[in-house]
Every structure is written in C-alpha cells, then in structure tokens.
GUMI-113465 format. One record per residue: residue in one letter; z, y, x of N, C-alpha, C in turn. Coordinates in steps of 0.02 Angstrom, whole numbers, padded with zeros to 5 digits, always signed. Atoms other than C-alpha are relative to their C-alpha. Layout:
// GUMI-113465
AZYXZYXZYX;...
END
This chain:
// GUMI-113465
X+00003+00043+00059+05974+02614+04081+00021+00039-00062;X-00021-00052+00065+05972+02695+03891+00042-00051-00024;X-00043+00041+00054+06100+02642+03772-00028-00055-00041;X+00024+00092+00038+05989+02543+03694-00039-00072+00039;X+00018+00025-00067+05927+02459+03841+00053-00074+00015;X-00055+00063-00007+06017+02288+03827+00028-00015+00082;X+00002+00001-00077+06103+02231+04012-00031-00056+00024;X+00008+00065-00040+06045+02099+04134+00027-00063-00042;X-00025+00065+00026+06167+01976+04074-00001-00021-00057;X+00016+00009+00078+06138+01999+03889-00073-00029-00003;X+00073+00034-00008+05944+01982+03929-00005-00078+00015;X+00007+00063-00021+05970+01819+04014+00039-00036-00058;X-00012+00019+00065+06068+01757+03856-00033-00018-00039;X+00075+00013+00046+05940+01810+03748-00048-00051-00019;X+00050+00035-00015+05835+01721+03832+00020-00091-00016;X+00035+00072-00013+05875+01559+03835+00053-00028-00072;X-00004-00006+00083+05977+01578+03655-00058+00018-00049;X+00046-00002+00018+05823+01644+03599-00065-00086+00004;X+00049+00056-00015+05725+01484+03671+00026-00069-00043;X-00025+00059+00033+05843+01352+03585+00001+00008-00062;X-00016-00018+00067+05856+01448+03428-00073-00004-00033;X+00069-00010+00028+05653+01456+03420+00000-00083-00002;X+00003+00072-00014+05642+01261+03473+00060+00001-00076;X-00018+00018+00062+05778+01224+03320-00042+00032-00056;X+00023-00021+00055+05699+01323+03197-00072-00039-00005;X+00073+00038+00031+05522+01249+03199+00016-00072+00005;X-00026+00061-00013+05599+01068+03226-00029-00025-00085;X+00002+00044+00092+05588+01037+03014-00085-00007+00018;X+00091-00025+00014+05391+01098+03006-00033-00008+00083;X+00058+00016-00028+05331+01023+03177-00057-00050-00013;X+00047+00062+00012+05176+00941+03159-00030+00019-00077;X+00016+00002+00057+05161+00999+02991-00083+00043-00022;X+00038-00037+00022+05017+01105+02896+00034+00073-00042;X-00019-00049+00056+05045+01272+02798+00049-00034-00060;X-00001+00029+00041+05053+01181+02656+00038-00053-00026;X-00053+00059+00012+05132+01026+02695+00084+00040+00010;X-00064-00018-00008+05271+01146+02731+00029+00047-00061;X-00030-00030+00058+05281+01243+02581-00001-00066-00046;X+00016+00055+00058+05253+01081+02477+00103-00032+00032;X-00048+00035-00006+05401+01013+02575+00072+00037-00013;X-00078-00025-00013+05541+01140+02612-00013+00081-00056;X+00014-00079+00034+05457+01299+02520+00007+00056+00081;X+00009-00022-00066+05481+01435+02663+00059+00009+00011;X-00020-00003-00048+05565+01439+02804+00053+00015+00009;X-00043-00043-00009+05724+01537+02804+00057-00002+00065;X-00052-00004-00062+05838+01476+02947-00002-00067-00021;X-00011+00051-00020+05889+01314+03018-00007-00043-00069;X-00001+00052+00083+05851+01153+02893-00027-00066+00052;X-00014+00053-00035+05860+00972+02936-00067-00032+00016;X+00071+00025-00007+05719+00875+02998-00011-00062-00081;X-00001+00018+00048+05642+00780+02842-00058-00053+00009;X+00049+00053+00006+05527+00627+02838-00051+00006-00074;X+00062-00005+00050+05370+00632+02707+00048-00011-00065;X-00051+00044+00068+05501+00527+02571+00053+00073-00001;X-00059-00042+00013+05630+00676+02591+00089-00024+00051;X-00085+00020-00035+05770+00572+02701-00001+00037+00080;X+00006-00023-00057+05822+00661+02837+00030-00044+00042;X-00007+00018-00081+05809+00631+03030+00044+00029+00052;X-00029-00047-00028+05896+00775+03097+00048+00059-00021;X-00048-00047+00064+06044+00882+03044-00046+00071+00028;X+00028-00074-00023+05988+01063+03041+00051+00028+00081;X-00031-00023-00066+06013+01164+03200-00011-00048+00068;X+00032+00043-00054+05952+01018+03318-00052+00023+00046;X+00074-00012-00032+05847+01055+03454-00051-00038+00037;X+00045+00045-00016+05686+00958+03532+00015-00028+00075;X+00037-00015-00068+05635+00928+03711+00017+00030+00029;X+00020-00081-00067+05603+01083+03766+00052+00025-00004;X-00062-00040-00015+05773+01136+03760+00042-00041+00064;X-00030+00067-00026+05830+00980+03825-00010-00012+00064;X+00019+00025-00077+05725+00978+03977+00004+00055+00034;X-00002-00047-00017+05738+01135+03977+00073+00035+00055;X-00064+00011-00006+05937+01109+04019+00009-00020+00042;X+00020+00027-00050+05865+00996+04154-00006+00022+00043;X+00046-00058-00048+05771+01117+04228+00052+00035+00049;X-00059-00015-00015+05931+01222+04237+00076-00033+00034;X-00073+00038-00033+06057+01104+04310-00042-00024+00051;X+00037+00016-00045+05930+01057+04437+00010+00055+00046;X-00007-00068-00049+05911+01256+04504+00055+00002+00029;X-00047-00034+00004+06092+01271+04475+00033-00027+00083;X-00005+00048-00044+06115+01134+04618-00032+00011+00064;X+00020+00003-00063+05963+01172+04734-00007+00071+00003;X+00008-00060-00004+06005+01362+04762-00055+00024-00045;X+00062-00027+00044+05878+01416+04650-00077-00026-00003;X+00048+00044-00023+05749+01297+04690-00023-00048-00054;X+00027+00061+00029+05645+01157+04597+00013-00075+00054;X-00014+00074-00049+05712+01008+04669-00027-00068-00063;X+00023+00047+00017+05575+00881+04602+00038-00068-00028;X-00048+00066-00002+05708+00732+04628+00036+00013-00042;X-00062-00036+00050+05853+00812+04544-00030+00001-00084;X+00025-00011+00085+05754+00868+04394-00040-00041-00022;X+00024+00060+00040+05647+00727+04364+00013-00041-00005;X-00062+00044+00002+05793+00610+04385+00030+00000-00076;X-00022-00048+00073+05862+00720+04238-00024-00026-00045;X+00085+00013+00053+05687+00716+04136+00010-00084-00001;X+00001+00079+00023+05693+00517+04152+00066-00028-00046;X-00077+00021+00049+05885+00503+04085-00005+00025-00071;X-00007-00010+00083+05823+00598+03913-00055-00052-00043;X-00015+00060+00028+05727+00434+03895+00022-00051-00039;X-00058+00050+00026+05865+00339+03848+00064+00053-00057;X-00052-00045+00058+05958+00505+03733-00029+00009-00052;X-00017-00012+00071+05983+00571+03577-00089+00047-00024;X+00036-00045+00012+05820+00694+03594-00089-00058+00032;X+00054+00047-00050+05700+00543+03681-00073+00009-00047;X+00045+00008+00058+05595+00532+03498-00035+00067-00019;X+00051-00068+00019+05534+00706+03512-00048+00008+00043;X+00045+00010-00040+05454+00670+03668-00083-00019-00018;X+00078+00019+00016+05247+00701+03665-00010-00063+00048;X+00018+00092-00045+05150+00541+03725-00004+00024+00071;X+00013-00026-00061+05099+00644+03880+00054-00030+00038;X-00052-00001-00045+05276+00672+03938+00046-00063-00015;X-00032+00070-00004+05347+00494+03891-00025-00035+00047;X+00058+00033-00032+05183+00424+03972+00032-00004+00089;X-00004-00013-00063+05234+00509+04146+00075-00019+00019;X-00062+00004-00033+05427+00496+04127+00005-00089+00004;X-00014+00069-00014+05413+00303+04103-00027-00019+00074;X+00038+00027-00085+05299+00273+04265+00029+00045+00077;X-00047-00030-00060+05421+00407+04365+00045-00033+00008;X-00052+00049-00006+05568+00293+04309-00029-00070+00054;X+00027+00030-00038+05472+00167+04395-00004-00008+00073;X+00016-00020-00052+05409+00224+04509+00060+00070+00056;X-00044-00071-00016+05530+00391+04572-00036+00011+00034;X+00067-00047-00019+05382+00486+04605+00022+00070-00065;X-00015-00051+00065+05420+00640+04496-00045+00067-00002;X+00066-00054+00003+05262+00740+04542-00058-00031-00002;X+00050+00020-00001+05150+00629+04484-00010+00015-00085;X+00004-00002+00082+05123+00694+04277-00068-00014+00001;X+00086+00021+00035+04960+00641+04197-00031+00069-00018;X+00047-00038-00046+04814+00715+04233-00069-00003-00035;X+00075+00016+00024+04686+00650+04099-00017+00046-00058;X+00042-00044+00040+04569+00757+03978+00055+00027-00064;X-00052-00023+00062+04721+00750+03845+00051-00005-00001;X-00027+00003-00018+04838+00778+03936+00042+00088+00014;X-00022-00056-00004+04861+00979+03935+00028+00026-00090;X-00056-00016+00054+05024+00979+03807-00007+00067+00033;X-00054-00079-00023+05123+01141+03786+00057-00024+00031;X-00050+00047-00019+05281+01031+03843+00024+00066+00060;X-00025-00045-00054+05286+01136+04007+00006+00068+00015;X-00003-00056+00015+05278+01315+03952+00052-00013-00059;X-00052-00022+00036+05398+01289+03826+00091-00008+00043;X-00072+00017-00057+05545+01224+03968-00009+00031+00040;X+00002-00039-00043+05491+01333+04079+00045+00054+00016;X-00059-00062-00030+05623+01488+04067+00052-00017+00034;X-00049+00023-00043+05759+01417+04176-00043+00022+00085;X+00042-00031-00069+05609+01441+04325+00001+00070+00000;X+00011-00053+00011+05574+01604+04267+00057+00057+00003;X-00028-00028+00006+05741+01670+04239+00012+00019+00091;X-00032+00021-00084+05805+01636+04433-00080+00042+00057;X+00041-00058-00054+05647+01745+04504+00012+00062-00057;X+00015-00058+00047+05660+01882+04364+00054+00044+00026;X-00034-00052-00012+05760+01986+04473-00011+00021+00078;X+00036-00014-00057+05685+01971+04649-00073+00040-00003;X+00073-00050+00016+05528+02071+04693-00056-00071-00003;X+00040+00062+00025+05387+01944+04645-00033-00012+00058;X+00033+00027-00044+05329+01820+04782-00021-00070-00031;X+00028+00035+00032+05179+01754+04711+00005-00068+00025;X-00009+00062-00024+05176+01607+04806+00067-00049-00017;X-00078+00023-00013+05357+01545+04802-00019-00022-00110;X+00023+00023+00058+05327+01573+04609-00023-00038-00043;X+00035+00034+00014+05200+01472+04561+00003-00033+00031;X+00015+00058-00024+05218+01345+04665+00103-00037-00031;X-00068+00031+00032+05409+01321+04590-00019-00011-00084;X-00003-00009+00064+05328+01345+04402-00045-00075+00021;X+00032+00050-00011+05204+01208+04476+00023-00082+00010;X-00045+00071-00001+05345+01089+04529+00027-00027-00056;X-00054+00020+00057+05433+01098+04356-00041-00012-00046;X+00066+00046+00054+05249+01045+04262-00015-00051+00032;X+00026+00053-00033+05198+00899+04387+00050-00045-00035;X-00050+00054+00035+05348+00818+04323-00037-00043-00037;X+00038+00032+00078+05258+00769+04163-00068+00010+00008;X+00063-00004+00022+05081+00867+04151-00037+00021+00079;X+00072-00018-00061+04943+00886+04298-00044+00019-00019;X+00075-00031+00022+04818+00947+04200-00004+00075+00037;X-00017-00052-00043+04771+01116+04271+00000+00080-00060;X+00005-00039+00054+04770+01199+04092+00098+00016-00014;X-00087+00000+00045+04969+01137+04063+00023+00026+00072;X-00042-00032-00057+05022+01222+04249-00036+00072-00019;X-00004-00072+00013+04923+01382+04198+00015+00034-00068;X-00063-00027+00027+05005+01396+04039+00065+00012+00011;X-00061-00002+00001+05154+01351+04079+00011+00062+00057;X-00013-00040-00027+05142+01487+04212-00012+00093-00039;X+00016-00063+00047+05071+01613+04084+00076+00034-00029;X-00074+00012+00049+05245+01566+03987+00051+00032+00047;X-00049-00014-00066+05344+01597+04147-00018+00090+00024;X+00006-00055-00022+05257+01760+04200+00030+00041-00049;X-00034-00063+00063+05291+01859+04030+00077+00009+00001;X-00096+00000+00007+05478+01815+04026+00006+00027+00052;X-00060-00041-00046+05520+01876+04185-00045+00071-00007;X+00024-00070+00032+05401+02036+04112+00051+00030-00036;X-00039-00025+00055+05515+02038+03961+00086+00001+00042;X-00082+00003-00025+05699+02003+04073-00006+00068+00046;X+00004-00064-00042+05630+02148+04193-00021+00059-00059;X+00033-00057+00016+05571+02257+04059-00048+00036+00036;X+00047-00026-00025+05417+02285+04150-00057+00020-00044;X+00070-00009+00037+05274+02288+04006+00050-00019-00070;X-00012+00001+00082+05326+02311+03817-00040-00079-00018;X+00023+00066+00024+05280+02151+03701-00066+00031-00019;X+00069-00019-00004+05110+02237+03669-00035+00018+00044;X+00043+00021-00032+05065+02235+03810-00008-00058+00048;X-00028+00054-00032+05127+02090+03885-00073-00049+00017;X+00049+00025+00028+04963+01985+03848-00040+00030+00061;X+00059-00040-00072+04842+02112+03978+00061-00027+00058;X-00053+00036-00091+04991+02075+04133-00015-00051-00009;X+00004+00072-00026+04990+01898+04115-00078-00023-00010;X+00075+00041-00021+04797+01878+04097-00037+00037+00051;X-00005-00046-00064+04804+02009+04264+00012-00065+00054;X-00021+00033-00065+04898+01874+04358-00019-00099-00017;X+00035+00078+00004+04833+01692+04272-00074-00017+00038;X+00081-00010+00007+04683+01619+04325-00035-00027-00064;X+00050-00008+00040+04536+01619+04224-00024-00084-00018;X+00005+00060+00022+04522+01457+04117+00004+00001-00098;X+00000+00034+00082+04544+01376+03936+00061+00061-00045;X-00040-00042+00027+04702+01485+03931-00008+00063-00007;X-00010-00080+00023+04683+01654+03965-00089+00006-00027;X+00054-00004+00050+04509+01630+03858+00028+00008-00060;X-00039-00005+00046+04635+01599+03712+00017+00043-00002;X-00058-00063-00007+04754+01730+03759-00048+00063+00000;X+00047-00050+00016+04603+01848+03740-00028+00015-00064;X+00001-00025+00077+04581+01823+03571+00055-00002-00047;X-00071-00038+00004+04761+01823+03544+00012+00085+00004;X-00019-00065-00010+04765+01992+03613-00034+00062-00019;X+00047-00026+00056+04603+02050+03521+00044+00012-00074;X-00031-00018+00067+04704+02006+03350+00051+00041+00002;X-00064-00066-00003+04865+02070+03398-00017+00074+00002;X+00016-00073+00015+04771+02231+03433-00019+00022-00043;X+00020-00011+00071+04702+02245+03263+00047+00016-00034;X-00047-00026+00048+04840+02238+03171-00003-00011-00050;X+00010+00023+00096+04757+02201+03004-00018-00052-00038;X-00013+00046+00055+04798+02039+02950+00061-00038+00014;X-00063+00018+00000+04923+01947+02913+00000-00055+00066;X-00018+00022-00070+05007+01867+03061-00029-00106-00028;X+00040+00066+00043+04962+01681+02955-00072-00016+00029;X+00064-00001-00038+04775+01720+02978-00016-00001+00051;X+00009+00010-00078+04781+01773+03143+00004-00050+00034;X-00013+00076-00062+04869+01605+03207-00031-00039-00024;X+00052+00062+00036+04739+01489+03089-00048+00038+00064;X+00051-00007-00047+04612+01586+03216+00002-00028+00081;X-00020+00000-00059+04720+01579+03377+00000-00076+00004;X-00025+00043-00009+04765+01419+03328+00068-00034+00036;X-00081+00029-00022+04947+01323+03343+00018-00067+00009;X-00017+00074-00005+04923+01135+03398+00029+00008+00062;X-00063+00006-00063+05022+01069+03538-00075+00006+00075;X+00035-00003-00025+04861+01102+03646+00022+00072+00030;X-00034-00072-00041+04936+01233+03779-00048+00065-00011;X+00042-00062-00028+04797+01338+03793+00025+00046-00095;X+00006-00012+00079+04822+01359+03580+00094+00032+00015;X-00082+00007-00010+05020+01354+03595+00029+00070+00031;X-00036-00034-00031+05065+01468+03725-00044+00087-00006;X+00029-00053+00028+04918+01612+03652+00016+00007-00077;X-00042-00011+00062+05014+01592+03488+00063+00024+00002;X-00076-00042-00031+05180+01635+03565-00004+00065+00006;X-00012-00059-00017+05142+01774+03653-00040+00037-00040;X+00042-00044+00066+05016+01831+03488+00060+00037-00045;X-00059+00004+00074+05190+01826+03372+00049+00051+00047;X-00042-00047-00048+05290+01914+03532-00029+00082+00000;X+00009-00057+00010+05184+02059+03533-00012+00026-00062;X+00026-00047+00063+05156+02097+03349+00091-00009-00027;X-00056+00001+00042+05359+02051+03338+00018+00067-00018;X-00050-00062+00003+05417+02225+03366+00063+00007+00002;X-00081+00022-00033+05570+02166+03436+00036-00022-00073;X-00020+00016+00054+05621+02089+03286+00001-00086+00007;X-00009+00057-00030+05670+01926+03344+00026-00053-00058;X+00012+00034+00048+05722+01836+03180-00075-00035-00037;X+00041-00004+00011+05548+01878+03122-00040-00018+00032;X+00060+00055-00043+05451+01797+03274-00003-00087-00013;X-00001+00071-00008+05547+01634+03269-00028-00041-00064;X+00018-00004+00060+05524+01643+03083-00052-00023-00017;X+00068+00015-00006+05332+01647+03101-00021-00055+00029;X+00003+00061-00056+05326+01520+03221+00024-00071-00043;X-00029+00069+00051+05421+01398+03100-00045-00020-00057;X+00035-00008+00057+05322+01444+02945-00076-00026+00021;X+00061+00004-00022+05154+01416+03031-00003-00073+00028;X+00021+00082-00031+05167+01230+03096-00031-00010+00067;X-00008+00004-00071+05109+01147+03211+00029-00014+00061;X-00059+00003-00044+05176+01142+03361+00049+00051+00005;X-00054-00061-00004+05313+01265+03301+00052-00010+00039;X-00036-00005-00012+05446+01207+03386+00002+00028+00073;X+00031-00041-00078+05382+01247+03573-00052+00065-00011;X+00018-00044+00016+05290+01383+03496+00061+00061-00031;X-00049-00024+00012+05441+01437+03428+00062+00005+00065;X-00058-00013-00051+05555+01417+03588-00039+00047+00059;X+00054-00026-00050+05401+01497+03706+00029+00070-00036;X-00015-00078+00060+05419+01672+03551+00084+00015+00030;X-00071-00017+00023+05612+01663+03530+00035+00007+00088;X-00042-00030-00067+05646+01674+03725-00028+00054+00019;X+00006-00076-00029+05533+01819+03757+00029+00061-00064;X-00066-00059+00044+05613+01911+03608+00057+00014-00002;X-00068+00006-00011+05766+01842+03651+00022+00056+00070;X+00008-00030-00075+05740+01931+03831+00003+00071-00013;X+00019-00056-00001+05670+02082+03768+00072+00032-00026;X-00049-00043+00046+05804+02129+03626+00084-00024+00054;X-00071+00007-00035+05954+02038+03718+00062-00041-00053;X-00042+00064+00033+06079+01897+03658+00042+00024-00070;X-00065-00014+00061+06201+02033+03558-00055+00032-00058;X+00049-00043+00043+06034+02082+03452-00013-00062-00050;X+00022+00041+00048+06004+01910+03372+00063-00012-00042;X-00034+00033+00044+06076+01841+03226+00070-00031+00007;X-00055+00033-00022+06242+01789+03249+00017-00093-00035;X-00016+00060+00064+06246+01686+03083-00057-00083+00032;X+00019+00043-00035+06110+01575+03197+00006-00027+00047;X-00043+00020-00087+06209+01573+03364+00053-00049-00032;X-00051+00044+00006+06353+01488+03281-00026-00058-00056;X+00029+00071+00023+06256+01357+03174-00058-00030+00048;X+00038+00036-00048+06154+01319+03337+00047-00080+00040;X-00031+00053-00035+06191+01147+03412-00008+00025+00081;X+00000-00011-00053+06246+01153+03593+00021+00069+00027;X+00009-00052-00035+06259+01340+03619+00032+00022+00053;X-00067+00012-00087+06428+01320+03722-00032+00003+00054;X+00036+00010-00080+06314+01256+03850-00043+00042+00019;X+00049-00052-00030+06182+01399+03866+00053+00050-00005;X-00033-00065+00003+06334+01536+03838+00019-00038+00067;X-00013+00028-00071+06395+01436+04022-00058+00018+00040;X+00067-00009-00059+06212+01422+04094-00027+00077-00013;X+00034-00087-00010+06154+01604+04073+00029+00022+00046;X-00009-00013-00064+06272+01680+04195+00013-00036+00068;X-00012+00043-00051+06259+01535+04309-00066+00001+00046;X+00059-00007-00002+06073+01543+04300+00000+00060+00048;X+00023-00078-00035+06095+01758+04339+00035+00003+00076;X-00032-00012-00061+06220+01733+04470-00034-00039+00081;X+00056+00030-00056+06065+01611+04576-00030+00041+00009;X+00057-00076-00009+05947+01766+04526+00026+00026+00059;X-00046-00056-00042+06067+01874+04615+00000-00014+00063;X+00027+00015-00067+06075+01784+04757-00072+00001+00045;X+00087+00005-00026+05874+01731+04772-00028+00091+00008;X+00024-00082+00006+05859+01940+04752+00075+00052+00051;X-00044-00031-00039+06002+01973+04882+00061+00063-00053;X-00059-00044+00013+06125+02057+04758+00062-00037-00023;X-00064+00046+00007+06292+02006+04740+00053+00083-00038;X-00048-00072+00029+06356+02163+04616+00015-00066-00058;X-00040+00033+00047+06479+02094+04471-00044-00003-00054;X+00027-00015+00079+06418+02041+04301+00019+00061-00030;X-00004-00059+00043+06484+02187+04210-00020+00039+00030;X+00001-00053-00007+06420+02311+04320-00103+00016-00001;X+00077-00004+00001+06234+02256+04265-00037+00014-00054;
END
C-alpha cells in the first residue's frame, strides 16, 4: 500500500460518509431544473435547507433522504444476519421509516410496496410495473456492497443478496440491474481494483445487457471525451429518478471526478433532478476511492447523523472480515 493509498477502514468510511453527504447535499435541488435551482438558491455550495417554491423551509440543511435512511436499514439488518440480507429484518426496518421523520421523501414506487409489505409481511414482493424502475435501490445499496468488498467475488451469492435488498421495494428488472451496477463499482472503488475512469467498462463487463448498461454507454462515451462541460454531458446522460438515467449519471460524475470528491457531490447537487440519490450513488464511490480522512471535514461535522455511520463503518468491515475469513485488527489494514 503507497502512502497515499488510503486504508481499508478509512475506505469503508468514505464510503458510506461519502453516500450521506451526497444524499444531503442534493436534498435542496431534488426534483428541481437547472434553472429552477439557480433562480432559487443561486449555486450550490454546501449543505442548504430544503425550500418550498414560496421560500419556507422544510428541512434544516444537512438532512438526509431515504437512501441514507434505508440505507441504515440495510446495515443493521447485515449487521444482525452475519452478513446476509435477511428480507424480514430489513423490510421490517423499510416499513418502520413509514411512520419517521424521513417517510415524505419516499418515491411512490417505494411507499407503494412498503404499504402492501406492512400488510401483508411479504418483503420480496416490490412493484413490478412499467414505472416502476426508480433509482431508490442503487442509491441504498452500499451497505450490500461494502460486506462482499473484501472476499474474492462469488457472483452468485452477490447478486442474489443485491437482489434481496431491491425486491423489497422495486421488481422491475432495470431497478435490480442498476442497483447492481451501483453495487459492483463500489466494491471496485473499496478494492481499488479499476481507477474511476475506468470503472464504467468493469461494470458493463459484469451487468447484463439492458436499458442500463445502454445508458452507461453513453455515459462512458462522454466521460471519454472530455470536452464539455460536465452540465452538458448530464442534460445528454440525463438525471431523472429513472435508474437506468440516475445510476449512468453517477458513475459519469465519478469518473470525470478525479478523485475530487467535493466536486462530484457538488455536480450532482447543481444538476437536479434526482440529485440526491445521484448524489449519494457519486459521493460513496468517491468517498471509497479517496477515503473518509480526504473529504471535507467542514461537511462531516455539519452532517446530520454522522455518529451513526462513524459506528457502522467498522461494524460493517469487521462482517467483511469475517464473510472473507480475515480476522487481522483494524489498524493493521
């Protein structure tokens, strides 16, 4: 490992400080336009409160959506079934944010499925119809991802755990092969196996061939260009909450970040849309790549919650460790 070579446990940090810090930052400007967002806030600069059309705010700055939320789910679920997707556990979870503080960020999709799981406690039954492939499940996804990103990769086991933690909510077969797109890169970026330029060719190596990695091909066309502004590029790539759009906007802003992890989540905010899962999808693989002591500090300590991901990161690495048979100390990684 070089000196600059962040460690294991900093990576896993990163990561999922990176993922809450991308999810808060686009929180003001989701949903929005270019426009409507310079008309409203001017640009972007760091955390700012959520704001209603009139100007009254909804949300103090630093709040995060969903996808952090379920994302948290996700994670106290593994933490429980050895490293596992335990369906019950975590969509038990997913139905109790329902009734919390984060319920109103919920897309119709994943309200749709968590009301009829409450119901029902069926928690692998997510909807399944034509408009129904959110980003929702690629943006919660790193908690799966982290907990294999240190074993040798067994495809199977894999994907069929990234598969359990989208049925929850989405069945479409667009929102399980994003959300696995989302899942493969990160444990790319926590292994340092493929630089953020090239990240984009590996994961459309191991997706199959659909709506997404059609996107993620002209994602990885622009990114290779280089010559326009990152703006243009995502009006082409496109940034609605439509996964296949969503999660080839992430990893578009990841490889042209240049490890510059302010500057991804940044983009991701400024650009609308579905920034905020576009923004937590970016800010965990940059978060991964550069490593927890590389971001911003001045945004770690005006993040809501962070207590609780500085706890779940080495709780998260110490399941890795196990699921990958090593049992060496945190500091000696």
């Amino acid at each position: 490992m070089s000196l600059q070579t962040p460690s294991v446990k900093d990576r896993y940090l990163g990561a999922l400080l990176g993922m809450a810090i991308g999810d808060a930052m686009g929180i003001a400007s989701n949903g929005l336009t270019r426009g409507e967002i310079e008309g409203r806030y001017g640009r972007i600069a760091g955390f700012l409160p959520l704001k209603d059309a009139a100007g009254n705010e909804l949300e103090p700055a630093g709040q995060f959506s969903e996808n952090t939320e379920l994302a948290i789910c996700l994670a106290e679920s593994l933490l429980t079934s050895n490293g596992f997707v335990d369906p019950a556990t975590a969509g038990y979870r997913f139905v109790q944010v329902l009734h919390g503080p984060h319920a109103h960020f919920l897309g119709a999709t994943t309200r749709r499925a968590l009301e009829r799981a409450a119901a029902s406690a069926d928690y692998q039954d997510g909807e399944g119809g034509p408009l129904s492939a959110g980003a929702g499940p690629a943006g919660r996804v790193v908690p799966v991802a982290l907990v294999h990103a240190l074993a040798d990769l067994n495809t199977e086991v894999f994907v069929r755990e990234v598969l359990r933690s989208t049925l929850i909510t989405h069945a479409h077969p667009a929102a399980v092969n994003g959300a696995l797109a989302s899942a493969f890169a990160l444990r790319l970026a926590v292994r340092r196996e493929a630089p953020p330029e090239f990240t984009i060719d590996e994961v459309l190596s191991f997706i199959d061939e659909d709506e997404v990695a059609a996107r993620l091909r002209v994602a990885r066309q622009l990114a290779e260009r280089g010559d326009l502004a990152h703006a243009d590029d995502l009006d082409v790539i496109g940034t609605s909450g439509y996964i296949a759009e969503a999660v080839s906007a992430a990893l578009y802003i990841y490889a042209r970040s240049g490890g510059d992890f302010e500057a991804a989540v940044l983009t991701a905010a400024n650009q609308g849309g579905a920034s905020s899962t576009i923004g937590a999808i970016s800010g965990a693989l940059c978060g991964a790549w550069v490593g927890a002591n590389a971001l911003p500090l001045r945004l770690i300590e005006q993040f809501d919650a962070r207590m609780y991901l500085l706890m779940a990161a080495p709780a998260l690495l110490r399941v890795a460790q196990q699921r990958a048979g090593l049992f060496l100390h945190l500091q000696q990684l």
